[in-house]
KOLPA-897150 format. One record per residue: residue number from 1; residue in three letters; x, y, z of N, C-alpha, C in turn. Coordinates in nm, 2 decimals, padded with zeros to 4 digits. Example, Ala and Ser with C-alpha at 12.3 -4.5 7.8 and 13.67 -1.06 7.14 Angstrom:
<rs>
R	kolvex	gudren	n.east	n.north	n.up	ca.east	ca.north	ca.up	c.east	c.north	c.up
R	1	ALA	01.32	-00.57	00.78	01.23	-00.45	00.78	01.32	-00.33	00.78
R	2	SER	01.28	-00.22	00.71	01.37	-00.11	00.71	01.29	00.00	00.79
</rs>
This chain:
<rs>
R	kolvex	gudren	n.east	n.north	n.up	ca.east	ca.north	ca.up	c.east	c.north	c.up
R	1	UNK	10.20	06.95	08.47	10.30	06.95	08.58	10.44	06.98	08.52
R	2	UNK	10.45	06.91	08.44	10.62	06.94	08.31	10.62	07.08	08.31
R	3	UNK	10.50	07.11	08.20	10.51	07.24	08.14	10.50	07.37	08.32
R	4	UNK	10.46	07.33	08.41	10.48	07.46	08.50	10.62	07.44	08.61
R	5	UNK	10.71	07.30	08.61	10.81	07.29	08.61	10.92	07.31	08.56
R	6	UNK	10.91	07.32	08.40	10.96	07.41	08.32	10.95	07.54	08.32
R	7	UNK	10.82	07.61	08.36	10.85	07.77	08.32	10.96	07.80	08.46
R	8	UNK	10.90	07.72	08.56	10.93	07.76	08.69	11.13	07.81	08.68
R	9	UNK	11.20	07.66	08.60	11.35	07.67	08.57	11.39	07.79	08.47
R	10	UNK	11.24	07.81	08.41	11.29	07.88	08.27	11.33	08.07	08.39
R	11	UNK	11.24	08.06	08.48	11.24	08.18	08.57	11.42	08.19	08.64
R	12	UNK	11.42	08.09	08.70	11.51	08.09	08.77	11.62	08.14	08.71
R	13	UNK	11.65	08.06	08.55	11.76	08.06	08.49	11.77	08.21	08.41
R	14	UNK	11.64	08.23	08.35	11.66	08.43	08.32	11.73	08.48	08.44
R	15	UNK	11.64	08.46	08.60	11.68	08.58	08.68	11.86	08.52	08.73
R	16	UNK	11.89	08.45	08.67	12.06	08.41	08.72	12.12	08.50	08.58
R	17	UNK	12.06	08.48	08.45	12.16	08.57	08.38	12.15	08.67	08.39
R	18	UNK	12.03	08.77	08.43	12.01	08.95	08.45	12.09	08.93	08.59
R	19	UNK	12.13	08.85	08.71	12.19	08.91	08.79	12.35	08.90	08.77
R	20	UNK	12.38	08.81	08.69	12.54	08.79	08.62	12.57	08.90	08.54
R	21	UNK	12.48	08.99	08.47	12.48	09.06	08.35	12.50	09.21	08.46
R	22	UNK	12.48	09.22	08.55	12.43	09.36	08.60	12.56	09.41	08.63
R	23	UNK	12.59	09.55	08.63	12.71	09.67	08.61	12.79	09.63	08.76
R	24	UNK	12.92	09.61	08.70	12.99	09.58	08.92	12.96	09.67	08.97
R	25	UNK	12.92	09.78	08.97	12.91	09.94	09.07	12.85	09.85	09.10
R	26	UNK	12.68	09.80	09.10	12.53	09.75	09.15	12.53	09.65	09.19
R	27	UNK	12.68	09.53	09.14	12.69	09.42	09.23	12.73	09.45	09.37
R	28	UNK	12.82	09.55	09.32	12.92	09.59	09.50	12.82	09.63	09.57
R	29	UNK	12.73	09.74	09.54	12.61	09.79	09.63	12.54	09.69	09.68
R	30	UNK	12.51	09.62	09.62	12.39	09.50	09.67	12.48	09.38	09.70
R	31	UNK	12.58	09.35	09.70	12.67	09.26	09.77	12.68	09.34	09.94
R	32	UNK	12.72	09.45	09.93	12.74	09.55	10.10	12.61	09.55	10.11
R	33	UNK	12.50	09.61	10.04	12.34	09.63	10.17	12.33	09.46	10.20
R	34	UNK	12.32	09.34	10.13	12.28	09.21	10.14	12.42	09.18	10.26
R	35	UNK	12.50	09.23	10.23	12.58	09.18	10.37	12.57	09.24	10.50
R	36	UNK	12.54	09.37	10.50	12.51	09.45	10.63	12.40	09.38	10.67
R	37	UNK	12.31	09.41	10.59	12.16	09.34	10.58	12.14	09.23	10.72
R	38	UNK	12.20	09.08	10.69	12.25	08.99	10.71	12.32	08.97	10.84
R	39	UNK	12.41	09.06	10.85	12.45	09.11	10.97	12.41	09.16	11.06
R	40	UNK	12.34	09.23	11.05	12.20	09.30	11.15	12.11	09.21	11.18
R	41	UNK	12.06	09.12	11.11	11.99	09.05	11.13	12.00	08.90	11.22
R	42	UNK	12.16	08.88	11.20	12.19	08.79	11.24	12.22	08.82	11.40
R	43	UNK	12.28	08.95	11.41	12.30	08.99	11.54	12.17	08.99	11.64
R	44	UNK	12.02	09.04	11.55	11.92	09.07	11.62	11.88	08.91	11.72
R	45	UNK	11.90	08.82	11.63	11.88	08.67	11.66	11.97	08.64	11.78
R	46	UNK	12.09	08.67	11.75	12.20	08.64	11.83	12.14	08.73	12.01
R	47	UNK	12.12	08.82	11.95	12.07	08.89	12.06	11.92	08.89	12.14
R	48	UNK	11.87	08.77	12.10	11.67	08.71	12.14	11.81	08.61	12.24
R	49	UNK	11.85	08.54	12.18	11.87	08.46	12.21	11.99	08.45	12.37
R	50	UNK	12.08	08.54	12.35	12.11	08.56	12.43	12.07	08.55	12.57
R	51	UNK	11.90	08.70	12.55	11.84	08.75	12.61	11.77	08.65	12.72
R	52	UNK	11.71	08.52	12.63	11.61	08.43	12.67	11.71	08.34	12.79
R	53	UNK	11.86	08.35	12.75	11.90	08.27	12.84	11.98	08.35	12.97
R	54	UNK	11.90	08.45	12.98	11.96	08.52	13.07	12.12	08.62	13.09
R	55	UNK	12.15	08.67	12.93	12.30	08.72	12.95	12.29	08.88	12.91
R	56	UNK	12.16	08.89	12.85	12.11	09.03	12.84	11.98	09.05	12.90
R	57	UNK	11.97	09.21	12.98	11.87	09.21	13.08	11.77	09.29	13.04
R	58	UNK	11.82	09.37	12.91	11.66	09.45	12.87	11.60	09.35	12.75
R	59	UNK	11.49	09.33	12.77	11.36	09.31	12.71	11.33	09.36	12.55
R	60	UNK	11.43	09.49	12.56	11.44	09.52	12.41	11.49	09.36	12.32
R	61	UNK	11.58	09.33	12.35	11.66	09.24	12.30	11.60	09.13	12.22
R	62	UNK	11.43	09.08	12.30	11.40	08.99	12.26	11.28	09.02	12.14
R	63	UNK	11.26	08.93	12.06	11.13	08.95	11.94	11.02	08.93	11.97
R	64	UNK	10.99	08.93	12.11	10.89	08.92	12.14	10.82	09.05	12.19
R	65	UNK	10.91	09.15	12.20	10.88	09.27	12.23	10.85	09.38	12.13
R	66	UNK	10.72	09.42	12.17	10.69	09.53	12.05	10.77	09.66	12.05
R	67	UNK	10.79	09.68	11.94	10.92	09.81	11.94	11.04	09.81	11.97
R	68	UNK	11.08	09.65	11.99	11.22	09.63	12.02	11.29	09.67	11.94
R	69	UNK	11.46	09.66	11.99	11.56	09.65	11.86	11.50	09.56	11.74
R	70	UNK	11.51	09.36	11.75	11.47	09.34	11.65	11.34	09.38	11.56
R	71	UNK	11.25	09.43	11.57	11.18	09.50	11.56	11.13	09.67	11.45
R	72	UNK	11.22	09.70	11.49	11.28	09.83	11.45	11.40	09.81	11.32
R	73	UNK	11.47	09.68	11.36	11.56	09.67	11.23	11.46	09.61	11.12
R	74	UNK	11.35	09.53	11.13	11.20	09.52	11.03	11.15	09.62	11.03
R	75	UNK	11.17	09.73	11.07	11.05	09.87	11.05	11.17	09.92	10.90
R	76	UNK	11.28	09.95	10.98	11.38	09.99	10.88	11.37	09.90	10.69
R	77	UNK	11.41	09.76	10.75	11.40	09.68	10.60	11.24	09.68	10.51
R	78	UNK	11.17	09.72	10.58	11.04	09.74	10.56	11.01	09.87	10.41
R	79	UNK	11.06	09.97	10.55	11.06	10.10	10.42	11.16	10.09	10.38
R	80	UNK	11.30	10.03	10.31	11.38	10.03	10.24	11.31	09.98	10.11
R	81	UNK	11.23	09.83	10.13	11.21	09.74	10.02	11.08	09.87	09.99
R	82	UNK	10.97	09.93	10.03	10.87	09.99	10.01	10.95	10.08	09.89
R	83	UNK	11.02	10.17	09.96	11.08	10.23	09.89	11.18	10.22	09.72
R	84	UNK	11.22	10.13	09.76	11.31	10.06	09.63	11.19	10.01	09.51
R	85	UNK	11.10	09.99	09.58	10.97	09.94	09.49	10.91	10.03	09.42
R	86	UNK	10.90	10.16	09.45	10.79	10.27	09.47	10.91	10.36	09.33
R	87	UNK	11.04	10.33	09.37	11.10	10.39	09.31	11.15	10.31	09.11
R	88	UNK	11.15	10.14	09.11	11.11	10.07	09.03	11.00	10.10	08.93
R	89	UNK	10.86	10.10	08.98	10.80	10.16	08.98	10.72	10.30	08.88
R	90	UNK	10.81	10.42	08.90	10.84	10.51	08.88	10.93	10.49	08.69
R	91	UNK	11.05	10.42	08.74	11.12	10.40	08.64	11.05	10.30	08.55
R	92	UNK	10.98	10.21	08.59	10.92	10.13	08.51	10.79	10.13	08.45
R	93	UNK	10.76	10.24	08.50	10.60	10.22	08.50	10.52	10.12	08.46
R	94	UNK	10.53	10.03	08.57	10.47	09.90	08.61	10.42	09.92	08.74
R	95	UNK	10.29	09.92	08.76	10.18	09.92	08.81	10.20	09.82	08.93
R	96	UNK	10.24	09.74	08.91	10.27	09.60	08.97	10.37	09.63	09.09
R	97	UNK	10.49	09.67	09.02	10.54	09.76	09.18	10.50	09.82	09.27
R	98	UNK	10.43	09.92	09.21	10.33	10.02	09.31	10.27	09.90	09.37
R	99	UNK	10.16	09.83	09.36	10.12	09.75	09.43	10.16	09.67	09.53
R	100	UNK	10.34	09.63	09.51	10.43	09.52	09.55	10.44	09.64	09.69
R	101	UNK	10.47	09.79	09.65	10.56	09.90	09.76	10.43	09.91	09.84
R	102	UNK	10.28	09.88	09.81	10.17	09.90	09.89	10.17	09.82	10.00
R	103	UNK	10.23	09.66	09.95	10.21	09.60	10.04	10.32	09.56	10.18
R	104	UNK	10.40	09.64	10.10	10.52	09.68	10.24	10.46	09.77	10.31
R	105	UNK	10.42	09.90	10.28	10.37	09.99	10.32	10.26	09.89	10.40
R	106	UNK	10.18	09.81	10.40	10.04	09.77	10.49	10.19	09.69	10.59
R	107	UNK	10.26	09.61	10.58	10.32	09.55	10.68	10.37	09.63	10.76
R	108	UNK	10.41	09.71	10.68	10.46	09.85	10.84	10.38	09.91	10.91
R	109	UNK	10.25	09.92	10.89	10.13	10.03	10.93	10.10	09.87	11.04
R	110	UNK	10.11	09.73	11.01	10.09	09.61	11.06	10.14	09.61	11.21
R	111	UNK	10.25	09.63	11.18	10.38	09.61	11.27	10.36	09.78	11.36
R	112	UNK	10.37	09.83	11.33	10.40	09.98	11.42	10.24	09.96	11.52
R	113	UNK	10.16	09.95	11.42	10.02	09.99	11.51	09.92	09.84	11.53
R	114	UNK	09.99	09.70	11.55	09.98	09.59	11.55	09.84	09.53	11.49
R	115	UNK	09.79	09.56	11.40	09.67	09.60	11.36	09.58	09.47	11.34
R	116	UNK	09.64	09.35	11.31	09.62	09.20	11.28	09.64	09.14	11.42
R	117	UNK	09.70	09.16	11.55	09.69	09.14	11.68	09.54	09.17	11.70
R	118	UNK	09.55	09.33	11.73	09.38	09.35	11.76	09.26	09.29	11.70
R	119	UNK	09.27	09.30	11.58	09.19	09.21	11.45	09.14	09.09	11.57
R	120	UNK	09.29	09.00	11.58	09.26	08.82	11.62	09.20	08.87	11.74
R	121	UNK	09.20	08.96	11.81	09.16	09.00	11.96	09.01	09.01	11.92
R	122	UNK	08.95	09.11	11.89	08.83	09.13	11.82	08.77	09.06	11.80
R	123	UNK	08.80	08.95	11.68	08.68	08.82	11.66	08.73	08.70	11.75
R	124	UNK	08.82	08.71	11.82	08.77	08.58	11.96	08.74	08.64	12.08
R	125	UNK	08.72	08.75	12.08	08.62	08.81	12.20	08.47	08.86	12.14
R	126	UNK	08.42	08.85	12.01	08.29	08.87	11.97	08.21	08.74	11.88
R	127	UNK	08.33	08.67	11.82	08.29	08.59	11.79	08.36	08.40	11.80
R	128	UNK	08.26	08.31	11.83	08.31	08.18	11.85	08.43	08.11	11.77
R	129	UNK	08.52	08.10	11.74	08.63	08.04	11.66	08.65	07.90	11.69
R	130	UNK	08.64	07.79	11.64	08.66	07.69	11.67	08.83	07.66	11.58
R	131	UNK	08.91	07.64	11.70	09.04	07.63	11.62	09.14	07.49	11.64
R	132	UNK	09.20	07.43	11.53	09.23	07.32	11.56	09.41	07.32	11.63
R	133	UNK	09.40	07.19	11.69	09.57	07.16	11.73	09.57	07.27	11.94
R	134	UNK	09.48	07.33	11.95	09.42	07.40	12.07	09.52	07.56	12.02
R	135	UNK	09.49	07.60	11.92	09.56	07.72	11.88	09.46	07.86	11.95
R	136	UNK	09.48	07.94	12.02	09.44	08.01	12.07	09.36	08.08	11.99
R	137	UNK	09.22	08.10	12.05	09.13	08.18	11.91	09.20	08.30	11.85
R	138	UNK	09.26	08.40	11.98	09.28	08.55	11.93	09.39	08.48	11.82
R	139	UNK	09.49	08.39	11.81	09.59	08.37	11.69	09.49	08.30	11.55
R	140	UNK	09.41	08.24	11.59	09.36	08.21	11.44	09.25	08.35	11.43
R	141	UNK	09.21	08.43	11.48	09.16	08.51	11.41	09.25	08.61	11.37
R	142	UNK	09.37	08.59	11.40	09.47	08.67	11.33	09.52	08.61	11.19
R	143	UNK	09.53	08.48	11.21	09.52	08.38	11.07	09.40	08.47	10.96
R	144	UNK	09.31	08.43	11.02	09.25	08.47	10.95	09.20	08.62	10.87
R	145	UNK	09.24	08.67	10.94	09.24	08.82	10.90	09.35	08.86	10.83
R	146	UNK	09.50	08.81	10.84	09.57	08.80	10.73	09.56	08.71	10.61
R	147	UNK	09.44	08.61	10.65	09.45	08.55	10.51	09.33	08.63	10.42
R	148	UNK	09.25	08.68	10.45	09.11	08.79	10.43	09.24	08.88	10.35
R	149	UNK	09.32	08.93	10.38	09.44	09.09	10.34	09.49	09.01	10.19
R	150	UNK	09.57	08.91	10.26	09.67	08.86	10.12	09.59	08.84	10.02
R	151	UNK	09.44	08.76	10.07	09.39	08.71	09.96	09.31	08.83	09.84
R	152	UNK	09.33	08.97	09.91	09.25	09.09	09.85	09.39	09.14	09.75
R	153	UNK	09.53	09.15	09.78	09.63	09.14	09.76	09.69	09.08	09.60
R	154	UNK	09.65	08.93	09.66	09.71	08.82	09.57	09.56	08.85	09.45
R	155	UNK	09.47	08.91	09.43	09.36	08.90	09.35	09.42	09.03	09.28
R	156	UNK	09.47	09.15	09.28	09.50	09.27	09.24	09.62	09.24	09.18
R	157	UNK	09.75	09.17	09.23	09.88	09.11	09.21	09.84	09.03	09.07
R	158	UNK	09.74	08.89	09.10	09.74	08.87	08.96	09.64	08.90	08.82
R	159	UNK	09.56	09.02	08.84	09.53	09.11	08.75	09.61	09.16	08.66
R	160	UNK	09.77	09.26	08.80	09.85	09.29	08.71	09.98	09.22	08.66
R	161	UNK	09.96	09.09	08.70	10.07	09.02	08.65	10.03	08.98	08.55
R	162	UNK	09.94	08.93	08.49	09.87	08.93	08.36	09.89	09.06	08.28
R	163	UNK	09.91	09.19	08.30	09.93	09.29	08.18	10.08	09.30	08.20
R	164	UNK	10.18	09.22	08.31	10.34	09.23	08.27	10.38	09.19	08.17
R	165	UNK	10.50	09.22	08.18	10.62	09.17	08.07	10.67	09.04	08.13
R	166	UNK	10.73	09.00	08.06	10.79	08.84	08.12	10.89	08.87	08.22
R	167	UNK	10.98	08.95	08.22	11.06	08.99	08.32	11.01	09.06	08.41
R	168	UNK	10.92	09.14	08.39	10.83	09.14	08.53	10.80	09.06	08.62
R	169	UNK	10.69	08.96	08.54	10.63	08.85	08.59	10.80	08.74	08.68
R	170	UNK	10.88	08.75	08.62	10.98	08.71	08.71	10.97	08.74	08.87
R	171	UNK	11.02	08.90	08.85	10.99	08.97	08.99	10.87	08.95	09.06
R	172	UNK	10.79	08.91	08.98	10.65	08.96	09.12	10.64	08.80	09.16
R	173	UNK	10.68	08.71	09.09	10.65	08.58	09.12	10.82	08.54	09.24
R	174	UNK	10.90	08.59	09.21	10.98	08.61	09.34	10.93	08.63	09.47
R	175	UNK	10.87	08.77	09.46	10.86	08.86	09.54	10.76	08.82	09.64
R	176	UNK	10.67	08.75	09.54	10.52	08.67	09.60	10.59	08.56	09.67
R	177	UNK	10.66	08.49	09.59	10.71	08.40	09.72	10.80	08.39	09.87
R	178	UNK	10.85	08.52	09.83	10.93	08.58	10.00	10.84	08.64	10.08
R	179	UNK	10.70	08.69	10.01	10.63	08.72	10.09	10.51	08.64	10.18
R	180	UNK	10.50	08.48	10.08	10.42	08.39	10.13	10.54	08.32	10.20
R	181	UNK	10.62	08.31	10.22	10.76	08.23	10.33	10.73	08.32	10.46
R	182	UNK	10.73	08.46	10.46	10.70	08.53	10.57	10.57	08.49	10.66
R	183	UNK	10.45	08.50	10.55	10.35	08.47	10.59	10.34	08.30	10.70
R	184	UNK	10.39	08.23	10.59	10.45	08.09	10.68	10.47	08.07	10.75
R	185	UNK	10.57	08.12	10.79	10.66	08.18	10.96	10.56	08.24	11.06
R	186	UNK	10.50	08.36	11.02	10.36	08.34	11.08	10.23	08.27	11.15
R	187	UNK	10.21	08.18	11.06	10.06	08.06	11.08	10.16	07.94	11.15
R	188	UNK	10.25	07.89	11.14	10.32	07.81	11.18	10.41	07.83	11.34
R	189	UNK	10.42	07.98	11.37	10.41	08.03	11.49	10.32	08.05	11.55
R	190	UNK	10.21	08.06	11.48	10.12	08.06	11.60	10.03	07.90	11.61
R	191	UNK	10.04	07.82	11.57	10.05	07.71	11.61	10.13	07.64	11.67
R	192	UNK	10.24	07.68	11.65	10.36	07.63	11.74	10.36	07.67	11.94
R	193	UNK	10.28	07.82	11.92	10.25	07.88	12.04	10.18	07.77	12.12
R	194	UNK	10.12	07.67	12.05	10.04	07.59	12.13	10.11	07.47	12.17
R	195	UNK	10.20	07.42	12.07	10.22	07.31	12.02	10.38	07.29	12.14
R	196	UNK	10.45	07.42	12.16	10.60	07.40	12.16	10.65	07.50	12.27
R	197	UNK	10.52	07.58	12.30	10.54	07.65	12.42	10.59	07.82	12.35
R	198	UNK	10.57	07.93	12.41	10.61	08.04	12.36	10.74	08.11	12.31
R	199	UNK	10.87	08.06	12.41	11.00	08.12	12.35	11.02	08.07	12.22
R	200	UNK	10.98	07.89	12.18	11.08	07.84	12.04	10.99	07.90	11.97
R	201	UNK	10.86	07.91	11.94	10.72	07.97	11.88	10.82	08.11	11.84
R	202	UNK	10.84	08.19	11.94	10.87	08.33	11.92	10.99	08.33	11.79
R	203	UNK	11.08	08.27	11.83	11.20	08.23	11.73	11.14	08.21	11.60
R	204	UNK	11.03	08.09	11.61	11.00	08.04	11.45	10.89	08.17	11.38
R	205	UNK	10.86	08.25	11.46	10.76	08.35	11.41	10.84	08.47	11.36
R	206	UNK	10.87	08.55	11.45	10.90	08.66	11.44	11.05	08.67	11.41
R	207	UNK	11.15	08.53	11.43	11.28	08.54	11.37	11.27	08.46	11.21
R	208	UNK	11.20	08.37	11.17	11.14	08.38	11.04	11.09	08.51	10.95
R	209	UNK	10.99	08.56	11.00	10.90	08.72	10.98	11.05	08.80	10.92
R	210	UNK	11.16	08.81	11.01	11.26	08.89	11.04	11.33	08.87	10.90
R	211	UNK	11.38	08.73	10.89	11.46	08.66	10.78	11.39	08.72	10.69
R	212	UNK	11.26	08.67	10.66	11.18	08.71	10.51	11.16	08.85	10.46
R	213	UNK	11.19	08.91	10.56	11.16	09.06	10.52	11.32	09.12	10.50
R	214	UNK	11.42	09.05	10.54	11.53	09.10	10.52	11.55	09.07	10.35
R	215	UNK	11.49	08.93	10.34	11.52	08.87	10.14	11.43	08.98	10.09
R	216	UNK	11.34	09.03	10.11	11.28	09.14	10.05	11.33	09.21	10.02
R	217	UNK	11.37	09.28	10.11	11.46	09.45	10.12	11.55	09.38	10.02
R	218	UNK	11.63	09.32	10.07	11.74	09.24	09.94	11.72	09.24	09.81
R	219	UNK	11.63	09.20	09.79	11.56	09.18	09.65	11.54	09.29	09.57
R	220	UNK	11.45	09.38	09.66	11.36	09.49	09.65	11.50	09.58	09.57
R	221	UNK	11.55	09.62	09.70	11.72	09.69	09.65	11.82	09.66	09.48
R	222	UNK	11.78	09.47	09.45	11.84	09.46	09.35	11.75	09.47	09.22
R	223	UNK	11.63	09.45	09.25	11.55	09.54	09.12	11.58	09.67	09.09
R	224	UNK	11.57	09.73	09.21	11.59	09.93	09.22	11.70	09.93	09.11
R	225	UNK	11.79	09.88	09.17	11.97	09.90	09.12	11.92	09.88	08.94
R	226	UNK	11.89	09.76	08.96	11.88	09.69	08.78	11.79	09.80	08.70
R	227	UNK	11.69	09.88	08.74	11.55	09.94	08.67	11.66	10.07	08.69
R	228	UNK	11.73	10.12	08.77	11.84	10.24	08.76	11.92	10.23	08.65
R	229	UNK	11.94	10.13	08.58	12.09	10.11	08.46	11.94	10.10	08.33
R	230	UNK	11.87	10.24	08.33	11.81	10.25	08.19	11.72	10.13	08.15
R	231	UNK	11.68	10.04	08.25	11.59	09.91	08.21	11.65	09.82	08.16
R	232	UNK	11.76	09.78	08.20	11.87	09.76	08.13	11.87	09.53	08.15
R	233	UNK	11.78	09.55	08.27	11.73	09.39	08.31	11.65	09.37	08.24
R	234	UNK	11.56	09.52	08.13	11.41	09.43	08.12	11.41	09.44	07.95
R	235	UNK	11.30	09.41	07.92	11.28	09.40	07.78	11.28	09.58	07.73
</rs>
């Protein structure tokens, strides 16, 4: 417990000096995207919320709507972080990115063509689900069909995080965990759907979902930046 409490600070405290160490051009950039970022984000919220209480009248507004504004500002942070990855990657040739930019790439292909919706739809109309807390079958078979994905994912992830470098393994152990916080926001919303009624549910799912993919893109952007300055963060 010591010793994985220790690596854990030993992580934290590397990735505070590679982000103190990095060129101001690539602070200022990733200071403006993490603040626009943020801003967009925050507005998207401001604007559910609004909506739900009656001061905005299109339906775009709310996160509950497929293809909405908020919606679309996650399709966008989506292929930004894909991209920043794909491009890492490239410069790094680390395998491990490519994998990381895959699985932005499956959340978008998720989200556009709702693919884990149909999934939970599918096996609680063909098959019996017995689900606890009275969580709606089609939502645990969505549970479960995202946990079937991550866990094919998280098996490939730590193959290649075992042939990284230690500053790798920083990033992907980040990265994994903004992506299991997303996930979170998820299973916890759709329990909540049962638990708390649909609007607060919508908020803790899909405005969580929202938040975690914005620290992605965030992230995703300040590796790009750092693997652009010649590898200059890594060994």
């Amino acid at each position: 417990m010591g010793r994985a409490k220790g690596s854990v600070l030993s992580s934290v405290q590397t990735y505070g000096v590679l982000l103190a160490s990095a060129h101001p051009a690539d602070r200022r950039r990733l200071a403006l995207f993490a603040f626009s970022t943020l801003i967009v984000v925050a507005a998207a919220l401001a604007a559910h919320m609004l909506y739900e209480y009656n001061h905005l009248s299109s339906e775009k507004f709310s996160l509950n709507r497929d293809h909405g504004y908020a919606e679309i500002v996650q399709y966008i942070l989506v292929v930004i972080a894909a991209v920043a990855l794909v491009t890492i990657a490239h410069a790094r040739r680390q395998a491990a990115y490519a994998l990381l930019s895959a699985m932005m790439a499956y959340l978008f292909a998720d989200d556009v063509f709702c693919i884990h919706e149909k999934v939970g739809e599918f096996l609680a109309l063909n098959y019996p689900l017995m689900t606890p807390f009275d969580v709606e079958p089609a939502h645990a078979g969505e549970a479960l069909y995202l946990g079937a994905v991550a866990s094919i994912f998280l098996i490939l992830l730590v193959i290649l995080f075992a042939k990284a470098s230690s500053k790798t393994r920083i990033d992907i152990a980040a990265f994994t965990a903004l992506l299991i916080l997303a996930g979170v926001f998820g299973i916890v919303g759709d329990v909540a759907h049962a638990a708390i009624g649909n609007k607060p549910a919508a908020m803790i799912e899909d405005g969580g979902e929202l938040i975690s993919v914005a620290l992605l893109s965030i992230f995703s952007v300040d590796r790009a930046l750092a693997s652009s300055r010649n590898g200059a963060f890594y060994d």
